[in-house]
C-alpha positions in Angstrom: -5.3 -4.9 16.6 -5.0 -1.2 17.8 -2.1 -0.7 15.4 -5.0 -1.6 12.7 -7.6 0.6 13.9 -4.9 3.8 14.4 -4.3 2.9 10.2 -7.9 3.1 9.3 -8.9 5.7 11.5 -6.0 7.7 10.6 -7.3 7.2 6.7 -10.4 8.4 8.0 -9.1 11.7 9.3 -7.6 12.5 5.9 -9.4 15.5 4.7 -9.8 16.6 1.1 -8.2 19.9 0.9 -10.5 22.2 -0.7 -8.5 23.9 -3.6 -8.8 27.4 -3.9 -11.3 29.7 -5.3 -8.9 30.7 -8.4 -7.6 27.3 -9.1 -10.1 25.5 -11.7 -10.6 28.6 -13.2 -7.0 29.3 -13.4 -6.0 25.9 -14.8 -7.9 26.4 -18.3 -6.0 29.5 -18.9 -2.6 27.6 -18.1 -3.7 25.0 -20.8 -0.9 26.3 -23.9 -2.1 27.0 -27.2 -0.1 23.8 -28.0 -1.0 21.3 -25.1 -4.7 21.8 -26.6 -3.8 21.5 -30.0 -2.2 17.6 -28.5 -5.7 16.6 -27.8 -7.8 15.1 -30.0 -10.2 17.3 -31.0 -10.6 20.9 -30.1 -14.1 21.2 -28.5 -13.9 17.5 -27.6 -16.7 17.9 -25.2 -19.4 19.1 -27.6 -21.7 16.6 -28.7 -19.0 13.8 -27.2 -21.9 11.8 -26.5 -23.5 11.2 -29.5 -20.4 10.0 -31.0 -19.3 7.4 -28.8 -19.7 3.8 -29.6 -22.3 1.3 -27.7 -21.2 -2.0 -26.4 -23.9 -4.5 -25.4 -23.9 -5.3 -21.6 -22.0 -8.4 -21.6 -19.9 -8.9 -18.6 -17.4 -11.7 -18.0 -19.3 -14.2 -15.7 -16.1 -14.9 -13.6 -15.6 -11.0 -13.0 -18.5 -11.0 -10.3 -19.9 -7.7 -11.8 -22.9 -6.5 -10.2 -25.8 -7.8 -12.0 -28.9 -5.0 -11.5 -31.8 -7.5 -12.1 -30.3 -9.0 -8.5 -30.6 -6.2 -6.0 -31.0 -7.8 -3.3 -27.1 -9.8 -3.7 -25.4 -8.9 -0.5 -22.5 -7.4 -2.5 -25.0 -5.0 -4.6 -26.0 -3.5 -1.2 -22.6 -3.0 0.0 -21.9 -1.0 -2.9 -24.8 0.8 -2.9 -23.9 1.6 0.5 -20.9 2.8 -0.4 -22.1 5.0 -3.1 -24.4 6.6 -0.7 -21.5 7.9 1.5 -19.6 9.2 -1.7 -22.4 10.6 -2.8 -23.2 12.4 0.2 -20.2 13.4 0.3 -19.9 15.1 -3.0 -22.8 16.8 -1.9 -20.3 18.4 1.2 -17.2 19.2 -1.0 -16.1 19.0 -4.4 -15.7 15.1 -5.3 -16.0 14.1 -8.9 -13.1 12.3 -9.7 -11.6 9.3 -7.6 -8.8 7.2 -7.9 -9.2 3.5 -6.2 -5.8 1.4 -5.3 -4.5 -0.6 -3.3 -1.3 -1.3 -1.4 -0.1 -4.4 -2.9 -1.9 -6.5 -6.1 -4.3 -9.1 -5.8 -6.7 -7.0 -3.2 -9.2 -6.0 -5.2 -9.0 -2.6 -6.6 -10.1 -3.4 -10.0 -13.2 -4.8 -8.9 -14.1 -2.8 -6.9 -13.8 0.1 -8.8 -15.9 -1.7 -11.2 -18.7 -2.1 -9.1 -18.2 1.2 -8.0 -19.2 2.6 -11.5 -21.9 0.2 -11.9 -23.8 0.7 -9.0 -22.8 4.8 -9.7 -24.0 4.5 -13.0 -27.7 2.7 -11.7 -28.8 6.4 -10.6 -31.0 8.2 -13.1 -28.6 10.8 -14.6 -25.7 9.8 -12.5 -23.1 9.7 -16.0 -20.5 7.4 -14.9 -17.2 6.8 -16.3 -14.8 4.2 -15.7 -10.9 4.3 -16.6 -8.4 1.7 -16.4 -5.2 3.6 -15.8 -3.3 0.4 -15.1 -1.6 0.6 -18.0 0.7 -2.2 -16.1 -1.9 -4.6 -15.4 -5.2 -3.4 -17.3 -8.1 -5.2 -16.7 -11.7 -3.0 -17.4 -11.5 -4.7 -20.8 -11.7 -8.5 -19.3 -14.1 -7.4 -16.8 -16.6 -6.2 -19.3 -15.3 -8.3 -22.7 -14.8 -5.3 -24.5 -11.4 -4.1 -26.8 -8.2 -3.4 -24.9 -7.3 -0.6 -27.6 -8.1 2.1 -28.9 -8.0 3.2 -25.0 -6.4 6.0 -22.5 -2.8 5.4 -24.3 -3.5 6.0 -27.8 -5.9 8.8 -26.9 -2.4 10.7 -25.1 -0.1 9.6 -27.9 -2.4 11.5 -30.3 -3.3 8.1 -32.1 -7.0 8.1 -31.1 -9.6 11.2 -30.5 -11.4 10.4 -27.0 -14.9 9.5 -28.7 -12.9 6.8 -30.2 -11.5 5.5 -26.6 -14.5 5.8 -24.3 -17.5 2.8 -24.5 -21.2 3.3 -23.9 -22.8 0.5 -22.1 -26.0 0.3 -24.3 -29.1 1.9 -22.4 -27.0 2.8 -19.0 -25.1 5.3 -18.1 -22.3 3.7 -17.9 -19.0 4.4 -20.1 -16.1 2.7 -19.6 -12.7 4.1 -21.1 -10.3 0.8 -21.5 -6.2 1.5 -20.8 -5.4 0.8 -24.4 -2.1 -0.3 -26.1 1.0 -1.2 -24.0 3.5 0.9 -23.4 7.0 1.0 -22.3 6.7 4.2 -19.8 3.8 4.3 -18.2 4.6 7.0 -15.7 6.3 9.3 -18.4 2.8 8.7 -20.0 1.1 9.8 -16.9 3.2 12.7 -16.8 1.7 14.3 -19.9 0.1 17.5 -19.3 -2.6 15.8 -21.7 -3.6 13.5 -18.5 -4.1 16.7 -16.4 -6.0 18.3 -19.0 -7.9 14.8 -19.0 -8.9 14.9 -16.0 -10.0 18.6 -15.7 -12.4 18.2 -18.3 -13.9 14.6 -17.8 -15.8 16.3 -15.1 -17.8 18.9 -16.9 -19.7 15.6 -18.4 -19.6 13.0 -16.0 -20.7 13.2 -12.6 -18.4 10.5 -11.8 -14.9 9.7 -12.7 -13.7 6.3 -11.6 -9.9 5.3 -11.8 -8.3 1.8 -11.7 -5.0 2.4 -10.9 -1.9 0.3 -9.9 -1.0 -0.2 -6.3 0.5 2.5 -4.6 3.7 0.1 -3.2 4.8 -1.4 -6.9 4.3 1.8 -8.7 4.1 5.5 -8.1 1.3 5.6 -11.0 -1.5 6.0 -8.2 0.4 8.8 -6.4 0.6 10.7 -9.0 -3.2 10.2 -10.0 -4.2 11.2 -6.4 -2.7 14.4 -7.0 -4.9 15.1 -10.2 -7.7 13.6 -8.7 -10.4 14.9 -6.1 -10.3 11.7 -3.6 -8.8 8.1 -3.2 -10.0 5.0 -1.9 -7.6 2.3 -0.1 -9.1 -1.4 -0.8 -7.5 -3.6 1.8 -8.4 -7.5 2.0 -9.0 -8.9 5.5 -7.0 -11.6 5.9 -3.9 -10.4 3.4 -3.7 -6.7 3.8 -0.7 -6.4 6.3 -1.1 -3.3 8.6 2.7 -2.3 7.5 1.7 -2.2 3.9 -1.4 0.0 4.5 0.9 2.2 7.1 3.5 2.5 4.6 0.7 3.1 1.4 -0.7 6.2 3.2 2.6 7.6 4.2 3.7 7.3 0.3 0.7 9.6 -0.9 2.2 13.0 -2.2 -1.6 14.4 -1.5 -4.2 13.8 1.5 -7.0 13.0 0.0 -7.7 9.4 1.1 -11.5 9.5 1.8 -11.4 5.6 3.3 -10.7 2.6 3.5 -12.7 -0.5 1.7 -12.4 -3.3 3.1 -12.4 -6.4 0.8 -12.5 -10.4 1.3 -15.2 -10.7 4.0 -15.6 -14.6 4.0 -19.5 -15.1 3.4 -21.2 -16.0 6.9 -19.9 -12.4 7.4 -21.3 -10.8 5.1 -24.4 -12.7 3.6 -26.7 -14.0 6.6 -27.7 -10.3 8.0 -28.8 -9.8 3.6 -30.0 -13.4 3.6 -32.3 -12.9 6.4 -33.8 -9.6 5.4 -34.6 -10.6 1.8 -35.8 -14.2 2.4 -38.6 -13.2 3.0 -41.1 -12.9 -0.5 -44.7 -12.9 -0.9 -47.0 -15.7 -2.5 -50.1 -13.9 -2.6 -51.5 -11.0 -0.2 -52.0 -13.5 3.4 -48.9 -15.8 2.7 -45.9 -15.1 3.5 -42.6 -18.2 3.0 -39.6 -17.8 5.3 -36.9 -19.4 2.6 -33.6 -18.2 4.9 -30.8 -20.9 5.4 -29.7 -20.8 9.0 -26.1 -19.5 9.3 -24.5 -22.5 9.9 -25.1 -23.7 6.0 -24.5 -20.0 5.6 -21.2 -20.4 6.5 -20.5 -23.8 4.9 -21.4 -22.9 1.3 
């Protein structure tokens, strides 16, 4: 067990390095006349709002994406718990974009970077945007039953301009930019100086940039992100997440910018009776009030 805790506290301890005073201004002037010419659209930012298309919130029902009409679902507070510490930490340092992973598949990464951006995107003025740089496994576009392509790879390839890539969710502000087509080398792809000019200038319009990315053990897709990126979250699963695959994810990051650990899988007793109890309670009328809270027992059992 102490081997565990010396792996997450040692994720903990991982500082983001603050980058110098010269760097972001220095990056735009590295930008060649021809690397901006390979995007899109010259002043792609300008009015890149208005011209992105809306998708109706319509979120695959087996993709447990937090619905806002249900705050008080367990998970919907643990996110939003989460998003207070990121937030508060933005406040500290700089911290706009963020790259989630995971050491091995099947942890959930995906969703919770989902999550992430929805409960992000809940803020008044918070512009959120989601991108599904799994080009190996993407999965945004299930999760919210929207178009695989045009996405992130046609937008690098020169195929698509970026107001054709990113979504709107209708009246939220939440965008979601899908992985697009598939491709044969997604880490030459990555290595575009497109991606790094991406990611430099995402910022300047949304307050938060959300990255799905592949684990870090079966690819080295999420490495490289986490160098372009302001911070990483590890998801881990209880019960799955060996402590030798979370030693050996940490160790394989090029940059230390790991800002935690997310633990996912908690079975429901867990989790659910502390929210159960403190939102069973509702009120009829102004002298009545109904305890309606299972006992944990049939807590744990459902």
């Amino acid at each position: 067990m102490s081997r565990v805790h010396d792996a997450l506290r040692r994720a903990e301890n991982f500082g983001t390095p603050q980058p110098p005073a010269a760097t972001l201004p220095a990056l735009g002037s590295m930008i060649s006349q021809q690397t901006q010419a390979s995007v899109a659209e010259p002043n792609v930012l300008q009015g890149l709002l208005e011209q992105i298309k809306e998708i109706p919130w319509d979120p695959n029902p087996e993709a447990h994406i937090i619905d806002h009409t249900k705050a008080s679902d367990a998970p919907a507070e643990e996110f939003r718990s989460l998003r207070t510490r990121l937030n508060h930490v933005q406040g500290l340092q700089q911290l706009r974009s963020l790259v989630v992973t995971s050491a091995s598949p099947a942890e959930g990464k995906s969703f919770t970077a989902a999550n992430l951006a929805v409960v992000q995107s809940h803020l008044q003025g918070n512009l959120t945007l989601l991108c599904d740089f799994d080009f190996r496994r993407p999965i945004a576009h299930n999760l919210f039953q929207i178009d695989r392509s045009p996405g992130i790879t046609e937008y690098l390839q020169g195929k698509a301009a970026l107001s054709e890539v990113i979504r709107r969710v209708q009246g939220t502000n939440l965008f979601v930019l899908p992985a697009g087509e598939t491709v044969a080398n997604p880490l030459e792809l990555l290595n575009l100086p497109e991606v790094k000019v991406l990611l430099t200038r995402l910022p300047q319009l949304f307050k938060w940039i959300i990255i799905d990315s592949p684990p870090l053990l079966f690819a080295a897709d999420a490495n490289l992100l986490s160098t372009l990126c302001d911070g990483t979250l590890l998801v881990v699963r209880l019960g799955a997440t060996t402590i030798d695959s979370v030693t050996r994810a940490l160790q394989s990051m090029s940059r230390n910018n790991v800002l935690g650990v997310v633990a996912n899988g908690a079975k429901r007793g867990e989790l659910y009776s502390k929210y159960t109890y403190y939102h069973s309670y509702y009120y009829e009328d102004d002298d009545k009030v109904k305890d309606a809270a299972p006992n944990d027992e049939e807590e744990e059992e459902s």
